[in-house]
N, C-alpha and C positions, 0 to 999 in steps of 0.2 A: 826589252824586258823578257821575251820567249827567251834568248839565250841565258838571260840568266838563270832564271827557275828551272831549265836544263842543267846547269852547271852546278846550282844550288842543292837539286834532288840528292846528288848523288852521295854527299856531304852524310846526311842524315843515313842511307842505307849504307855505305860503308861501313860505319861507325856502327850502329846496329847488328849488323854482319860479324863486325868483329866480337860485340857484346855476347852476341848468341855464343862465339867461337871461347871468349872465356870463360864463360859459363860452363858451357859443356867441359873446357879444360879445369876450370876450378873446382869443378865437383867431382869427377872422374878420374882424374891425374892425383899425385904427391908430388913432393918436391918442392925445390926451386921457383920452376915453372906456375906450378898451382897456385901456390903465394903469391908471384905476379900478377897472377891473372887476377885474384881473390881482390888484390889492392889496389889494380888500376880501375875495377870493372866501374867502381863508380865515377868516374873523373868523364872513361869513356861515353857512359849512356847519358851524361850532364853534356856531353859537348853535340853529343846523333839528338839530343833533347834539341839543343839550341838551332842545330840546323835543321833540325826538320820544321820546327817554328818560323825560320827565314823561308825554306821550301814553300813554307803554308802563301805565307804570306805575299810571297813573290809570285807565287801561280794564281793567290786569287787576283792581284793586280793583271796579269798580264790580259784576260780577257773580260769585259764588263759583267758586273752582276748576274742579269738578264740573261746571257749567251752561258755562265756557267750552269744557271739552274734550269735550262730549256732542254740542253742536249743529253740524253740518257745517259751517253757516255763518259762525259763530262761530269755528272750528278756523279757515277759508280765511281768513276775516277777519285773524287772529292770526298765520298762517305769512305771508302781505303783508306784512302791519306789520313781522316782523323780518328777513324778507327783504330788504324797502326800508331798513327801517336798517341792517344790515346791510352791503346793498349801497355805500349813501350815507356808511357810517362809513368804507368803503375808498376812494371818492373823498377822504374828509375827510382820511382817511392821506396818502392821496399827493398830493394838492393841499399838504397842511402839510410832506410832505417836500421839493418838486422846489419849492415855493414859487413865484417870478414863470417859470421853466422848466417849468411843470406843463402848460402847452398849448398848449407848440410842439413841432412836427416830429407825429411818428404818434404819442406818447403823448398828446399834446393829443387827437387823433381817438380816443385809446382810452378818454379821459374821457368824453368829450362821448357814446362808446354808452353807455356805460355811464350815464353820467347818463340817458339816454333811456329805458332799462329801468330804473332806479330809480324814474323818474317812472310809466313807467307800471306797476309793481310800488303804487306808491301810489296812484297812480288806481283801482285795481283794488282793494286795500284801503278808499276812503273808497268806492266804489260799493257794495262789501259792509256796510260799516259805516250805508250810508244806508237799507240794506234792513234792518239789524237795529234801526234806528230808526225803521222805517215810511214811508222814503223811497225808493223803489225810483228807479236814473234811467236813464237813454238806453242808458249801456254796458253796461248788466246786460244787455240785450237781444244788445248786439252779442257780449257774451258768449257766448250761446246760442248764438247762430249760428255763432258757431268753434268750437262742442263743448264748450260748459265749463257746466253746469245748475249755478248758483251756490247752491242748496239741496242738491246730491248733497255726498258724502264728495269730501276732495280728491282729484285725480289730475290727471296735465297730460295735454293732447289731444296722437296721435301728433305734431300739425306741430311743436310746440313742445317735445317730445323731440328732435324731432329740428333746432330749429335750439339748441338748448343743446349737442347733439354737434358742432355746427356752430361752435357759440361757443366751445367748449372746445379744441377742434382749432388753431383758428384762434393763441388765445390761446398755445395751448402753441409753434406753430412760428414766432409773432413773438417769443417768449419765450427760446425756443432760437436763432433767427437774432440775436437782439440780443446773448445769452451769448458767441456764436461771433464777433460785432465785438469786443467788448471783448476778449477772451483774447489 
């Protein structure tokens, strides 16, 4: 079952990978091209949706309850993973509602962060997950360096409290200025 949920991951972050990549192209591009991207974008995040949901579920099979929620690592490992879907299921939302309008004007720009933190929500995820596989890589390192010892118990480093007050703020008073257009 390890082999699989290896082989499984990857499903989800490609696909992801690519959404990020049409997004940036459907909102920054003309053409041709833009249109593609504009129309496949939803088909794509419905199928990185589905595999990351088999991802989910294959990786919590492969080791017991017990040994997932005991080992720190393994905990950071697992709050990423549903973060990023998470995250990525609420582009999927709003990408599937606003449809070929999903990334124009500032909600396009409010995909496209959000896409950027989902991806690196899942980078962060497969860099844990290549430690728990005897793969340690580059970003575990850069990790360190921003304050995060990806072996400790989870916690976020002050900077990153404090730009999620920063994201949250933000969000609420484009949220409220957009409310106060429409009324």
């Amino acid at each position: 079952m390890t082999g699989m949920h290896h082989m499984l991951v990857h499903f989800p972050l490609a696909f992801w990978a690519l959404a990020l990549l049409m997004m940036l192209l459907g909102r920054f591009q003309q053409g041709a091209l833009a249109q593609a991207c504009r129309s496949g974008l939803p088909a794509v995040l419905v199928l990185a949706w589905l595999g990351a949901v088999a991802a989910l579920v294959s990786g919590w099979l492969v080791w017991p309850a017990a040994a997932n929620l005991h080992s720190p690592m393994t905990r950071n490992h697992l709050l990423m993973s549903l973060w990023a879907t998470g995250l990525w299921t609420v582009i999927t939302l709003l990408v599937w509602r606003a449809q070929h309008a999903a990334l124009q004007g500032g909600q396009g720009l409010i995909l496209i962060v959000l896409g950027l933190i989902g991806s690196a929500l899942f980078a962060i995820s497969g860099t844990l997950g290549g430690y728990l596989a005897g793969a340690p890589t580059q970003l575990s390192q850069l990790l360190g360096q921003l304050g995060w010892s990806v072996y400790g118990t989870f916690y976020l480093p002050d900077w990153s409290l404090m730009l999620l007050v920063v994201l949250g703020v933000g969000c609420a008073v484009l949220g409220m200025g957009g409310r106060a257009r429409n009324a």
